[in-house]
N, C-alpha and C positions, 0 to 999 in steps of 0.2 A: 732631295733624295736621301732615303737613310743605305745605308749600308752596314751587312751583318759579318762577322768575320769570323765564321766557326772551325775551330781547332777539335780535332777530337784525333785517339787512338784505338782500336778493336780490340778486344778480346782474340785469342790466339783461336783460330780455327772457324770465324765466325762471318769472312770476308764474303762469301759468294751470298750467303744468307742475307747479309746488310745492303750488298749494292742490290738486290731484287728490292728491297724496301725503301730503298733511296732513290732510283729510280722511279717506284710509285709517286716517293713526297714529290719529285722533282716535276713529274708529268701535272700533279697536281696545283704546286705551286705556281707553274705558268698557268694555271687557269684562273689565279685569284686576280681579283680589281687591283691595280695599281703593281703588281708585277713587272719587272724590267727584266733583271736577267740573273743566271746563277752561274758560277764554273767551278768547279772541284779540280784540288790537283794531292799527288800521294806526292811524299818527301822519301829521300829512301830511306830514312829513320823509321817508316811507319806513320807517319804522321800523314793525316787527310785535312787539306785545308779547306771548305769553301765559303764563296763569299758571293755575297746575296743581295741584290738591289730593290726594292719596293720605293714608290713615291710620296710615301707618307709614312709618319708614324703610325697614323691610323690605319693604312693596310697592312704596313707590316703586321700589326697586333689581331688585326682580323684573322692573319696567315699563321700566327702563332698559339689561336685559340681555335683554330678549326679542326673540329671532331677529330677527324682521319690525323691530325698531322698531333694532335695531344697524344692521341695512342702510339703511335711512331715513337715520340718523345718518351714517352714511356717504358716499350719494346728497347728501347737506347741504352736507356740507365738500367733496363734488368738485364737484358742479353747480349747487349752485344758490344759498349766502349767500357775498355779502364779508364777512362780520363775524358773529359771534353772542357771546351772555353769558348764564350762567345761573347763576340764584345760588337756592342750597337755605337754607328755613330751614326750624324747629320753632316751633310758636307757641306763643305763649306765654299770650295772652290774646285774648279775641272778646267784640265786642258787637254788636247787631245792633240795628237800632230799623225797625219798620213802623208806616208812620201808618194802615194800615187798625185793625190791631191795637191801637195807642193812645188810637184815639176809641171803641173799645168799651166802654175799661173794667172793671171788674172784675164 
């Protein structure tokens, strides 16, 4: 699994503009091959974190060269963040724990 983990802040006054386009990328994104899952959260700094799972290097880069989502990328850097950061990794290890599932038992 790769996972993306984009940091970015907005431009003042540019909020309602962005989540309509971000919510296109986002509807979008789950339609691509190899897509898992995406979640955004705001910090109260301002800061938008989301992080992004694809099952391959190779889909994620289909996800990050497709038409609709290079112009996004675009529309980004001219209108609407002062800053972004996005750091790609491969994972390496998952563990997951649910307490519904724990108190079952075997």
């Amino acid at each position: 699994m790769i996972v993306t983990v984009f940091r970015t802040r907005l431009l003042p006054g540019v909020r309602e503009e962005y989540l309509a386009l971000a919510e296109r990328m986002n509807k979008l994104a789950a339609t691509m091959p190899g897509y898992i899952s995406h979640k955004t959260f705001f910090a109260d700094d301002g800061e938008r974190v989301t992080i992004v799972e694809f099952e391959s290097r190779e889909t994620l880069q289909a996800w990050r060269s497709h038409p609709d989502h290079v112009e996004a990328q675009r529309q980004g850097r001219l209108r609407f963040y002062s800053e972004y950061q996005f750091t790609t990794c491969e994972m390496l290890h998952q563990s997951a724990y649910t307490r519904e599932n724990a108190l079952e038992g075997p």
